[in-house]
N, C-alpha and C positions, 0 to 999 in steps of 0.2 A: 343179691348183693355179692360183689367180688370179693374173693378170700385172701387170706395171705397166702402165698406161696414160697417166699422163703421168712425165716426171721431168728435172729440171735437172742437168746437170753442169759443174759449176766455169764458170759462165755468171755473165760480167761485161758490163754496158751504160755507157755513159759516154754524154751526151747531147749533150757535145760534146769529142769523144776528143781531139782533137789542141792543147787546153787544159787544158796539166798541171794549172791552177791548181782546175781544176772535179771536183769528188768522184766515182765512180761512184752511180748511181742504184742499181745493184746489183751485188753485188762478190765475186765466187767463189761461186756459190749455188748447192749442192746441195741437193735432198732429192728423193722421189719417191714417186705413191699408188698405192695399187694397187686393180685392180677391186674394186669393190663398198665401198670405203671413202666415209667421209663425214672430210673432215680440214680444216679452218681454219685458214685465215691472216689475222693477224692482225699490227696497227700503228698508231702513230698515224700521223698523216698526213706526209708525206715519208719514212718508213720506206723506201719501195720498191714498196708492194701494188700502184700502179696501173700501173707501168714492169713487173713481173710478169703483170699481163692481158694487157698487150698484147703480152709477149714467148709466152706461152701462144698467144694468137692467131694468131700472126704479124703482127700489125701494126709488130713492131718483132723485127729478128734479132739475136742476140746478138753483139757483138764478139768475143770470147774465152768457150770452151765451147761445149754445145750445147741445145737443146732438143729431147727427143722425144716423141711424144704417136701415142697408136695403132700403137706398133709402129713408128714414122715419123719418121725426123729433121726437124726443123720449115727448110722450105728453098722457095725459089719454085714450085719442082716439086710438091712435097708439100704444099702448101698449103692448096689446095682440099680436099683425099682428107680431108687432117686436119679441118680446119671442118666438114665436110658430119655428123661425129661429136660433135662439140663442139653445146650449146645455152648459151648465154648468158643470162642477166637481169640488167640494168644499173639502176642507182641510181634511177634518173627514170621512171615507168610511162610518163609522160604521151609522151617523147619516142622511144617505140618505138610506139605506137600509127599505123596507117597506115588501117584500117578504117571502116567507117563501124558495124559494128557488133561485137560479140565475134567471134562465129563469121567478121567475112570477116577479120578481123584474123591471128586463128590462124591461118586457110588462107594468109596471102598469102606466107608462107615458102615453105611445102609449093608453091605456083602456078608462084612463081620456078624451083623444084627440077624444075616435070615431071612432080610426083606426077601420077596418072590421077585423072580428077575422083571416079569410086566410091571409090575408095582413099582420096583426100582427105577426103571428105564422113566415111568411116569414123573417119580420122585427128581428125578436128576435135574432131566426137562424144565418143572416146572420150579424147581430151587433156582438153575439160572436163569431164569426168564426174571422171577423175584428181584436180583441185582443188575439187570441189563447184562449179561456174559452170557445168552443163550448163541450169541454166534462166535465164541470164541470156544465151543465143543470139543473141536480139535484140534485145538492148539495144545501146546507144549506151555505145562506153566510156569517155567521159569523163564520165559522170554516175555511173559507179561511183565505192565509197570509194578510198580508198590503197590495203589489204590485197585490194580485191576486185581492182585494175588488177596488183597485182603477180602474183595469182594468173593471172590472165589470160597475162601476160607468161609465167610459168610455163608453163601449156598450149601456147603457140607454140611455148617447145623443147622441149618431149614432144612436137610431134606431129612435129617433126623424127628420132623417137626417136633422141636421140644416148645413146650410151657414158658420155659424163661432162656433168655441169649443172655450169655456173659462174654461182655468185652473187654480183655484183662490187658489194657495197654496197647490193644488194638489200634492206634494211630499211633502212636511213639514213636517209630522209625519209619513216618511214611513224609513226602514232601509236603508241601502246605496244599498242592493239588488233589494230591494222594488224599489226606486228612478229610479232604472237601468232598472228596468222590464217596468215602464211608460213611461220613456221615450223614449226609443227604440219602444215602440206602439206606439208612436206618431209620429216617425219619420220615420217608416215603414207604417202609414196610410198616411201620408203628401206624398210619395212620390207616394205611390198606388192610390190615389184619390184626392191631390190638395186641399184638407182642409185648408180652412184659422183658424188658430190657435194663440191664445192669451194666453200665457203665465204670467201669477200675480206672482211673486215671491220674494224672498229673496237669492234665491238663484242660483250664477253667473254660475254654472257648468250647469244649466238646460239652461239659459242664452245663455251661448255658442253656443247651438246649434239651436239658432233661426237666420232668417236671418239681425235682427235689431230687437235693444234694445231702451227702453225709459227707463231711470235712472230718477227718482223722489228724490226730498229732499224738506220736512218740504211744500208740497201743491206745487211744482213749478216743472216744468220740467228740472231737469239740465243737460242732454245731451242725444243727442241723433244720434246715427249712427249701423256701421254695429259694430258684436263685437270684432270685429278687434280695431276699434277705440276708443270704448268706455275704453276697457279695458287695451288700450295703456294707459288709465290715471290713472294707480294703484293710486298714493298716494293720487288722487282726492278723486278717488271710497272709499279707506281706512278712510279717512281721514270724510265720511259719514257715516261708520258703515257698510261698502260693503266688502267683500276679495275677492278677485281674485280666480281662478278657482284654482284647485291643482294643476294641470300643471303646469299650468303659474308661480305660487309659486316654485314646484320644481323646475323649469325648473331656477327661479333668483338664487337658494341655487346653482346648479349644476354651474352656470355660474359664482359664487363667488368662485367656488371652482377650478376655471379654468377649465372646460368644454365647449369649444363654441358650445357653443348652440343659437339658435335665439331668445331664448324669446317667441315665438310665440306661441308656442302651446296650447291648451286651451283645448284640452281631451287628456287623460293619451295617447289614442290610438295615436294621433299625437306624444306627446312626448316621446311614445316607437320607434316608427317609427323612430324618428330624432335620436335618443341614439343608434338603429339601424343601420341606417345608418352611424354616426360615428364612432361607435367602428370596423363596418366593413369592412371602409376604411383604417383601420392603421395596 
């Protein structure tokens, strides 16, 4: 049986505790993944998501509760053991880039770490092969697009081969091509290798395609299921600064317009499918 690998318990942050007047950032927060899942979180902005990276990381400990990750209470002690298993991709390609080209970029995690240079040279190889950029070696990575720099960023924490990826807003500033190139690497590594994957977002379309969401509002958890469920509750989600995937939007216009449709779909791919199939039954 899979284990958990990360999980919060009843874990509150205040950013400045001993000012009753100031909210918690986050405020009794349970939940927790277990290997080999792919789950989403999800908020608008001040929800809590980013005060959750960093308590995941340890860049920040919790005041009240705990965090565990790897079997390991998250503590100055444990800190390192935990990270060394953790890989990260953050919002901005550009400001994780250290390389002068792909490949020394990917190694310079692995350098810091110790790996042996054979091992390394293997590690790099086979990280970008992982995202399709094994022939972009020697390029220069700032003349790649958006979707290729984040793929990049990708391959640096495969070659760290950690236990769980976190995607902390890793599509936010990429084009809707860009967005499409990430996540389809994600979802072609998830099935090639059983990644457990943490998706940080804002947004429901990447969402979608996780196997369970946690919706966040103002530090508190407020739902949480598969995204079947979650997303059955449009005017909730709307009604917190969330929209429904496009699908699912067309798919209400298309059914107001008298087109039975189910509602359901939650990628264009689904809702071509179902439009599909309707039109070519009549």
């Amino acid at each position: 049986m899979k284990g958990t690998i990360l999980s919060f318990e009843n874990v509150t942050f205040t950013y400045v505790p001993e000012d009753e007047t100031v909210k918690p950032a986050v405020s009794d927060l349970s939940f927790s993944i277990q290997e080999g899942e792919w789950v989403a979180l999800v908020g608008h902005n001040g929800s809590g998501k980013s005060t959750i990276a960093k308590l995941m990381n340890g860049l920040l400990f919790p005041q009240q509760g705990s965090v565990r990750a790897m079997e390991l209470t998250m503590s100055e002690d444990s800190l390192w053991e935990i990270r060394s298993q953790m890989g990260m991709v953050f919002q901005n390609p550009d400001n994780q880039f250290v390389g002068a080209t792909v490949q020394d970029d990917v190694a310079f995690a692995l350098e810091n770490n110790g790996v042996p240079h054979g091992e390394m040279v293997v590690r790099v190889r086979e990280s970008l092969q992982q995202v399709k950029m094994d022939d972009y070696m020697d390029h220069e990575p700032h003349h790649l697009s958006g979707g290729q720099k984040q793929r990049v960023a990708i391959a640096g924490a495969l070659a760290l081969r950690p236990r769980l990826l976190i995607l902390d807003e890793a599509t936010s500033m990429l084009d809707p091509q860009g967005r499409r190139e990430v996540i389809e690497t994600i979802r072609e590594l998830r099935e090639a290798t059983g990644l457990t994957v943490l998706s940080i977002t804002h947004d429901l379309e990447e969402a979608a395609l996780a196997e369970r969401v946690l919706v966040m509002n103002a530090g508190h958890k407020q739902m949480e299921g598969t995204p079947e469920e979650v997303f059955s509750s449009g005017e909730e989600l709307t009604g917190m600064g969330l929209d429904l995937p496009f699908a699912m939007r067309m798919a209400g216009l298309l059914q107001k317009a008298g087109v039975p449709l189910s509602g359901e779909s939650m990628t264009e791919h689904e809702l071509v499918e179902e439009l599909w199939t309707y039109y070519s039954s009549k």
